[in-house]
C-alpha positions as CSV (number, residue, x, y, z in Angstrom):
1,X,-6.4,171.3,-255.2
2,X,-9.4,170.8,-253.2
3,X,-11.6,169.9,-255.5
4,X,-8.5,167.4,-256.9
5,X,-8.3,165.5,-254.0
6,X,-11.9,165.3,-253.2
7,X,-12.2,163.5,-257.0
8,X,-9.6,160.8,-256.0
9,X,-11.6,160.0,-253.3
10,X,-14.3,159.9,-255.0
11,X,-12.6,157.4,-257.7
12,X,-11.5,155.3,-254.4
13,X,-14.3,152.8,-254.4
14,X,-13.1,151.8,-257.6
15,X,-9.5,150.9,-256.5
16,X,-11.0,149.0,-253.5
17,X,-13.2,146.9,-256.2
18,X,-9.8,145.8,-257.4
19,X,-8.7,144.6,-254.2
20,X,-4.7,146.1,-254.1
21,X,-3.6,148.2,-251.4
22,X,-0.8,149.1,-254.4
23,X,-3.5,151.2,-256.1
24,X,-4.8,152.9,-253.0
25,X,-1.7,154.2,-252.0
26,X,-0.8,155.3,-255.6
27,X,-4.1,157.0,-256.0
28,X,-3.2,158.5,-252.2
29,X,0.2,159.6,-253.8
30,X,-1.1,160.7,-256.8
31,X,-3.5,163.3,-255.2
32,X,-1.3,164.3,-252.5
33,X,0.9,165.3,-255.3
34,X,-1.3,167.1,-257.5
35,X,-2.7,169.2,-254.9
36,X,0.7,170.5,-253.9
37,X,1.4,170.9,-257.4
38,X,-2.1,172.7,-257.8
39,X,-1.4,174.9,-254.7
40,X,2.4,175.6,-256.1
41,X,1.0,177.1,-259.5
42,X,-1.9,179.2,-257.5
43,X,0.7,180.5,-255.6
44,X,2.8,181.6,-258.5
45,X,-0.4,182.7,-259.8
46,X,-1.1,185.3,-257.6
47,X,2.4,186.2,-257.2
48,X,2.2,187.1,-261.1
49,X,-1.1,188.8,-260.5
50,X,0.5,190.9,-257.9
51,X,3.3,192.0,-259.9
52,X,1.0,193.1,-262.9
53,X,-1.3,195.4,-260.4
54,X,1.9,196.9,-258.8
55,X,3.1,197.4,-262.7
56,X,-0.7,198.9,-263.6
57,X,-0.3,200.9,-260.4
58,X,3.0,202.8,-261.0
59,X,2.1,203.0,-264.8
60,X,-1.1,204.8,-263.6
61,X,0.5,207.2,-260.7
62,X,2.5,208.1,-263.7
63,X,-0.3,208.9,-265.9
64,X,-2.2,211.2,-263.2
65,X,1.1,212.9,-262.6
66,X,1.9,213.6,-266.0
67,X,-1.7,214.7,-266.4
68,X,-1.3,217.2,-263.3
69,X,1.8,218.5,-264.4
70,X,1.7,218.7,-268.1
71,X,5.8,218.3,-269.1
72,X,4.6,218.7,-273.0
73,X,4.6,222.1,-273.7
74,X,2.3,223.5,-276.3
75,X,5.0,223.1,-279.0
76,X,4.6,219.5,-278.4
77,X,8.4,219.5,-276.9
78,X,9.2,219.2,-273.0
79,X,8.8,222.7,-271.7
80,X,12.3,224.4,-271.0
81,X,13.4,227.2,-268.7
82,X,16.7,228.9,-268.7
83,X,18.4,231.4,-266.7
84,X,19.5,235.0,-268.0
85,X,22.1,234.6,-270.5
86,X,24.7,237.0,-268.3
87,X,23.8,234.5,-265.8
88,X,26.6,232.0,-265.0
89,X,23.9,228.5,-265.4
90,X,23.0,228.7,-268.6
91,X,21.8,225.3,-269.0
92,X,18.4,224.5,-269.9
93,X,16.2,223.3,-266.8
94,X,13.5,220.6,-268.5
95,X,10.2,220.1,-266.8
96,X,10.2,216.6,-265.3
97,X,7.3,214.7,-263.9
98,X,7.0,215.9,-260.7
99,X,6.6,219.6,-262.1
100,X,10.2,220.6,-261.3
101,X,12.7,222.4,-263.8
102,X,15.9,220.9,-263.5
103,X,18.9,219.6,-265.9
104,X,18.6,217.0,-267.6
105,X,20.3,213.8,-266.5
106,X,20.0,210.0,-267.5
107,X,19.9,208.0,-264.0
108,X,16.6,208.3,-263.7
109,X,15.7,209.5,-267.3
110,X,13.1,207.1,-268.0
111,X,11.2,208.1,-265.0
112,X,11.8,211.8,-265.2
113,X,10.4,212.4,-268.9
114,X,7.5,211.6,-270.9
115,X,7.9,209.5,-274.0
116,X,7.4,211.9,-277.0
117,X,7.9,210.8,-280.4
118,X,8.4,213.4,-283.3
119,X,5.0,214.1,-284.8
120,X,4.7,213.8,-288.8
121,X,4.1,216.7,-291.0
122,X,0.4,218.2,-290.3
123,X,-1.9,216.2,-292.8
124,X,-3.1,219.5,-294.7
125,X,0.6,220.1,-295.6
126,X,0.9,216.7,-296.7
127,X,-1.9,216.5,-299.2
128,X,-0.2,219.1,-301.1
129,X,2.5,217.2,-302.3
130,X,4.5,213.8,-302.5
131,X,6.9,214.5,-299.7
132,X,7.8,212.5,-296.7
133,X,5.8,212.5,-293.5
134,X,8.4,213.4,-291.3
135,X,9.3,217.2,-290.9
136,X,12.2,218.4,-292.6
137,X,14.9,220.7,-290.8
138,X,13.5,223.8,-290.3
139,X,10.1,222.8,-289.5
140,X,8.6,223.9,-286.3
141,X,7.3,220.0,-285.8
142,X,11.5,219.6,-285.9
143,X,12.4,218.3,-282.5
144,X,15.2,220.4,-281.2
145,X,18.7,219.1,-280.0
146,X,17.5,219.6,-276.2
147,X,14.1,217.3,-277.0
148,X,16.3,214.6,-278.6
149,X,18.3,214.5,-275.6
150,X,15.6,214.7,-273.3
151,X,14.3,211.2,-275.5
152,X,18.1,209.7,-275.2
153,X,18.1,210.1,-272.1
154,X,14.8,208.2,-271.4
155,X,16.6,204.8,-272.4
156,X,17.6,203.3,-269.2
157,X,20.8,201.3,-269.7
158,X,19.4,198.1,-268.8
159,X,20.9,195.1,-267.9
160,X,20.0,192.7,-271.4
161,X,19.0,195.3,-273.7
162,X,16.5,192.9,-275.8
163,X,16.4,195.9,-278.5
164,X,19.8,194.8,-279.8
165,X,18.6,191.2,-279.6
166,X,17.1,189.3,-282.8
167,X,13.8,189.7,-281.5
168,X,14.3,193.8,-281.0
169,X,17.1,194.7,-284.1
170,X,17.0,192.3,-286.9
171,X,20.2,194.3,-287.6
172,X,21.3,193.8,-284.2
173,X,21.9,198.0,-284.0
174,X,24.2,199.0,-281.1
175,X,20.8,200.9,-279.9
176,X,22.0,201.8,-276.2
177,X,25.4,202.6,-276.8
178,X,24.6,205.5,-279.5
179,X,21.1,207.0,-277.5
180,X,24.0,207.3,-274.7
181,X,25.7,209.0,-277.2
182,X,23.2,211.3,-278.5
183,X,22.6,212.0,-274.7
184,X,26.1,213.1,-274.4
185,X,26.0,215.2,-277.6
186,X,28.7,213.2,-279.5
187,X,26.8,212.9,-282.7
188,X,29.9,212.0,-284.7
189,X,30.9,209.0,-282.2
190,X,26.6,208.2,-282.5
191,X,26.9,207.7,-286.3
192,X,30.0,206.3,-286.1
193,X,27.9,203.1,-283.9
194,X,25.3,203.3,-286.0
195,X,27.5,202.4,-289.1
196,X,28.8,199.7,-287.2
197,X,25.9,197.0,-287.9
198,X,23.7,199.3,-290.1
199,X,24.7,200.0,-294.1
200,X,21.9,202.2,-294.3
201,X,20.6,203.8,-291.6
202,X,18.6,206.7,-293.0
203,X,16.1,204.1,-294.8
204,X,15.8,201.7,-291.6
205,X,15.5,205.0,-289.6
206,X,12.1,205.8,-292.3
207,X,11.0,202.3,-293.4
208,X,11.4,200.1,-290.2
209,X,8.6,199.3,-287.9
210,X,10.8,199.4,-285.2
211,X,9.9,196.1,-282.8
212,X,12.9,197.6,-281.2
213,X,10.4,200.1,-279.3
214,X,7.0,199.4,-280.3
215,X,4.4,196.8,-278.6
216,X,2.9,194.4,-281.1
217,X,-0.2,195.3,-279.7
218,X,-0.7,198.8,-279.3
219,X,-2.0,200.8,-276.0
220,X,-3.2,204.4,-275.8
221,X,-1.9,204.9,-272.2
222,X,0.7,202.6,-269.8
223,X,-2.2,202.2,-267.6
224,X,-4.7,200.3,-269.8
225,X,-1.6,198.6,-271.1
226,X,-1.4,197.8,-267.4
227,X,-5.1,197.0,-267.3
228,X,-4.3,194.5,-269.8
229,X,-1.5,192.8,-268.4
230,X,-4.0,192.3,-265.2
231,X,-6.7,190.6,-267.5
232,X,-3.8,188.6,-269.3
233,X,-2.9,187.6,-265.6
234,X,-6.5,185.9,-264.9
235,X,-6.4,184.3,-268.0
236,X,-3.3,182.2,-267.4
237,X,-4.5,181.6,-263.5
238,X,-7.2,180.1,-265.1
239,X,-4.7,178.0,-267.5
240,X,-2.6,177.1,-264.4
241,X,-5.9,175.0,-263.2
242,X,-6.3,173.3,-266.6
243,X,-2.3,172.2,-267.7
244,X,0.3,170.7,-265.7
245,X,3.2,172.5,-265.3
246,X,2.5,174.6,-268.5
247,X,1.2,177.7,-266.8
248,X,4.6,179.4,-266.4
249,X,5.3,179.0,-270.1
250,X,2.5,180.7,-271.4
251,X,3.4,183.4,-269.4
252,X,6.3,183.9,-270.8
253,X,5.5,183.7,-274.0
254,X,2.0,186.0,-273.6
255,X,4.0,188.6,-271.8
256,X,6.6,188.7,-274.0
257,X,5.5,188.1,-277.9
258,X,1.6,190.0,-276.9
259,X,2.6,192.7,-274.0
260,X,6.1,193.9,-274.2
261,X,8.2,195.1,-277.2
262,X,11.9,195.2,-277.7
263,X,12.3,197.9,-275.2
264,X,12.9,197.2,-271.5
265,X,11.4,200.9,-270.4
266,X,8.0,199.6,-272.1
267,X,7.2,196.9,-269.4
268,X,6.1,199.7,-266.7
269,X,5.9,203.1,-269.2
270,X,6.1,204.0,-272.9
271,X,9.3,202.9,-274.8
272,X,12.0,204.6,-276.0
273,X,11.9,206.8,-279.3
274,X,14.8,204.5,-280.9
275,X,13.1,205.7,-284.9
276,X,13.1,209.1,-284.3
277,X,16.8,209.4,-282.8
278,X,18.3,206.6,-285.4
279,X,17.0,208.7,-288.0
280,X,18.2,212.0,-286.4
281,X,21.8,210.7,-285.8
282,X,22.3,209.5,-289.7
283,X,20.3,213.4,-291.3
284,X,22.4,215.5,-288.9
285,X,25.6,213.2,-290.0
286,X,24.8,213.7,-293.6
287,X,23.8,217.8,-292.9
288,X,27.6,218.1,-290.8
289,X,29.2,216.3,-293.9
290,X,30.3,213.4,-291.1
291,X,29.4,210.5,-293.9
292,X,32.5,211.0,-296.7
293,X,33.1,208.3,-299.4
294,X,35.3,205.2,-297.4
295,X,37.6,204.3,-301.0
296,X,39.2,201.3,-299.4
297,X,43.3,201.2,-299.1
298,X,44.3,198.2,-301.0
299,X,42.2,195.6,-303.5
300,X,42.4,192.1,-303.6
301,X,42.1,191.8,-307.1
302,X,38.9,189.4,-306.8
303,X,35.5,190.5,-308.8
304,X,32.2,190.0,-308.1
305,X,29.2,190.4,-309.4
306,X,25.7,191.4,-307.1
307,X,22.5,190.6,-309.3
308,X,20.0,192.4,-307.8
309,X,20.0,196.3,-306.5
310,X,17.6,196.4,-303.6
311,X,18.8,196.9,-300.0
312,X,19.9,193.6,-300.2
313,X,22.0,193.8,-303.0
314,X,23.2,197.5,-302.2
315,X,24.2,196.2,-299.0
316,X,26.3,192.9,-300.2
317,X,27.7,195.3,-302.3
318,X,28.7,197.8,-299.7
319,X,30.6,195.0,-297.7
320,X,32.0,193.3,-300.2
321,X,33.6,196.9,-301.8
322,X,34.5,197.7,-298.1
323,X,36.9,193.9,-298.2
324,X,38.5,195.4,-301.1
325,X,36.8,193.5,-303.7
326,X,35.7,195.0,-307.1
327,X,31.9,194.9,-307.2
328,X,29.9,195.7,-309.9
329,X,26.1,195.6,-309.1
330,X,23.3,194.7,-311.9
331,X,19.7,196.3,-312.1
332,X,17.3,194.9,-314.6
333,X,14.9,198.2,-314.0
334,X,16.2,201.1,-315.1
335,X,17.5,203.0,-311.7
336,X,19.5,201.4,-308.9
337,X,17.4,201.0,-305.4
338,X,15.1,197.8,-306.3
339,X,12.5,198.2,-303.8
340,X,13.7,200.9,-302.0
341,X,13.6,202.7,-305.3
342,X,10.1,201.4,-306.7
343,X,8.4,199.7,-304.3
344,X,8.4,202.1,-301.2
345,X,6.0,205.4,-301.4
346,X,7.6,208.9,-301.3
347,X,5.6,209.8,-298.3
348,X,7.8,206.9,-297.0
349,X,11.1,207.0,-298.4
350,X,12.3,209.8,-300.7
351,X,13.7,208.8,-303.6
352,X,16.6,211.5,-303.4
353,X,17.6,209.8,-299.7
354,X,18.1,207.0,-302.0
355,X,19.9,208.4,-304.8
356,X,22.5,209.9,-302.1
357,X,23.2,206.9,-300.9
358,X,24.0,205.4,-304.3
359,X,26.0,208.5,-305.7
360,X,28.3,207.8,-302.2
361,X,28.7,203.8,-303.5
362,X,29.4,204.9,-307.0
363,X,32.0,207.9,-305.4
364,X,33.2,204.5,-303.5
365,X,34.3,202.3,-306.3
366,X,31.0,200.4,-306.7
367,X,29.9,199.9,-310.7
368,X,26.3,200.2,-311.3
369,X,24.3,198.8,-314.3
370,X,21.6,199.0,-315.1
371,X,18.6,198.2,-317.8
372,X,20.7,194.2,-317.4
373,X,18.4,191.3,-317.3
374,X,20.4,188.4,-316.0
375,X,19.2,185.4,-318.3
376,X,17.0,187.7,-320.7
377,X,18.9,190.4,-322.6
378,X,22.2,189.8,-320.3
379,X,23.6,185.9,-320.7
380,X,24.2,184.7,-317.6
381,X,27.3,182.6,-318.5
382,X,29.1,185.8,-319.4
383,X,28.9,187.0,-316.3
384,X,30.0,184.1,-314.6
385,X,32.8,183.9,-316.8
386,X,33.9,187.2,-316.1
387,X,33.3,187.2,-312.4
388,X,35.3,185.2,-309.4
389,X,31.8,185.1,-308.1
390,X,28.2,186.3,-308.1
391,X,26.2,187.0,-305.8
392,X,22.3,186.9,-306.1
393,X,20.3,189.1,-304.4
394,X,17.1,188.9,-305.8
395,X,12.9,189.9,-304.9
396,X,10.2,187.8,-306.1
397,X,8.9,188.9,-309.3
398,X,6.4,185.9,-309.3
399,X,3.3,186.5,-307.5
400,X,1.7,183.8,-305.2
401,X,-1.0,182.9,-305.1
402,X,-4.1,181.5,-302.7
403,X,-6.8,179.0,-304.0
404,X,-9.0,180.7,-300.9
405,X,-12.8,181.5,-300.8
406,X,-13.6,184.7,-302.0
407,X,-10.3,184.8,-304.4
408,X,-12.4,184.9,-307.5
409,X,-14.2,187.5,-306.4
410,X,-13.9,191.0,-308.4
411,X,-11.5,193.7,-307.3
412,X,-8.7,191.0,-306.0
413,X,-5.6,191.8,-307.2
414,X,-1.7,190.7,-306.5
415,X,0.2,193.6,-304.4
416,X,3.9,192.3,-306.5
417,X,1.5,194.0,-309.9
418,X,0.9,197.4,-307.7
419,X,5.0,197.1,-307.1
């Protein structure tokens, strides 16, 4: 602001050249006003700045206590002590933080226990077959029901949980309503949520790269993501001296497209393991037999056709059978899934996950058909015809492609050919 006012001045002469008091005083005014301005945004500045060191501060208190204390025990779950078992407190005491075994409770959840997703399958076992990466039931890498409560009840029933939002859930998932759930051991009631916005759960719960929890850019530790926020901080003071009233809105957007994910617990510690209990709820629903076929009650009589059997399709199809309607779904490869089915590795997505989920749609009402070409070896007027509507749900087939430097160049090749 200094600097500001000491270039009007220095403009001044010119303004007396012209001979109007008018432009001195506006050039008075104007520099009066933009070193206010300039001493408002340095203000908020450090204000900002101050809130990221307190945020690197607690995130690094929490790392050195964590360190001292160790809460992961060496089978990579939070270490658990109980009493006798002809004791009358049998329930589990979970290392917390501060070193102390106690119950596990939710209030402070997020600040009691460590962040610790399930690990994948160890890479030696993987190499010897196809199989997914996560560990099947049975496995020792298999979190136990007291770890996934322990993770449930790190999600801190915040005020606007931005995981449900479109910028957390593009499915909009009810995400705090079943971790309280899973918390509270009513796994029925949790899938029961999860069904409510999400067809398909148990190939989000594989597939998705959950922006629900994760940062877009990635950070070993909550203090160097801290750190980071500090740097970030400088930066836009920096900006604050070069715009005019743009400083706060970079902020914003930095903070909260580069520094924070969908999770609110992530702004001061790690987020939430939202994958690894959304995927938990819907294998322990199917293992309990909770997901049965839903035949609806009463049909309306209408038909429709869905052209197209990826998740797209498979999930028009699911709501449209669900209103009563008579679907029939057509595949133009010669198993029903689409991508799900030939586009997504095994290590990924089995392809018996996806084959249950179609034998419960077929159990359902829905008619599958495949080997149909619409507009090839299927006419597409027939099916119109025969239909009350049609609904296309359809990939790209048709590669695109980019007249880029380096395109010719040997060993480029369209991903659409490798699916």
């Amino acid at each position: 602001g200094f600097y500001a006012f000491a270039l009007y001045l220095w403009r001044l002469p010119s303004a007396f050249k012209l001979e109007h008091k008018s432009n001195i005083t506006k050039m008075l005014s104007s520099a009066a006003t933009f070193t206010i301005s300039s001493v408002t945004r340095k203000l908020a500045s450090v204000s900002f700045r101050r809130g990221f060191r307190a945020t690197a501060t607690v995130a690094a208190d929490a790392d050195l206590i964590s360190a001292k204390v160790g809460v992961i025990d060496t089978d990579g779950r939070h270490e658990v002590w109980r009493d006798g078992i002809y004791d009358h407190d049998n329930e589990p005491k979970v290392k917390r933080r501060t070193g102390e075994f106690a119950p596990i409770e939710k209030l402070r959840g997020f600040v009691n226990y460590e962040r610790n997703p399930e690990p994948y399958r160890r890479p030696l076992d993987r190499v010897a077959d196809w199989g997914e990466l996560n560990p099947v039931p049975g496995d020792e890498l298999k979190h136990s029901a007291t770890e996934m409560t322990v993770q449930s009840a790190r999600c801190m029933d915040c005020g606007t949980p931005f995981c449900q939002t479109h910028t957390g859930c593009p499915v909009n998932n009810l995400i705090p309503e079943w971790n309280n759930l899973v918390y509270s051991g009513q796994w029925p009631d949790a899938i029961e949520r999860l069904h409510k916005t999400n067809n398909f759960p148990e190939f989000t719960g594989r597939v998705c790269p959950a922006p629900c929890e994760v940062c877009f850019c990635p950070f070993p530790s909550p203090f160097l993501k801290g750190v980071l926020m500090e740097v970030f901080a400088f930066f836009l003071s920096v900006i604050s001296w070069l715009n005019k009233g743009l400083s706060f809105l970079y902020k914003i957007i930095i903070i909260k497209h580069i520094v924070k994910g969908g999770c609110v617990a992530g702004l001061v510690d790690s987020p939430v393991t939202i994958k690894n209990i959304e995927y938990a709820i819907v294998d322990r629903a199917w293992r309990d037999g909770l997901i049965t076929p839903r035949i609806p009650k009463q049909r309306t009589g209408m038909t429709v056709a869905v052209v197209g059997s990826g998740p797209a399709g498979l999930a028009a199809a699911d709501q449209l059978n669900q209103m009563g309607h008579k679907v029939t779904v057509y595949e133009r490869a010669d198993r029903i899934g689409g991508l799900l089915m030939y586009g997504i590795p095994n290590m990924k997505l089995e392809k018996d996950t996806v084959q249950r989920r179609v034998n419960l749609l077929k159990e359902e009402g829905i008619e599958f058909v495949t080997n149909a070409d619409i507009g090839k070896n299927v006419d597409v007027n027939e099916v119109k015809a025969n239909y009350d509507a049609m609904c296309l749900t359809m990939g790209a087939t048709k590669p695109r492609d980019l007249p880029i430097p380096g395109r010719e160049l040997k060993g480029v090749h369209f991903a659409m050919v490798r699916l």
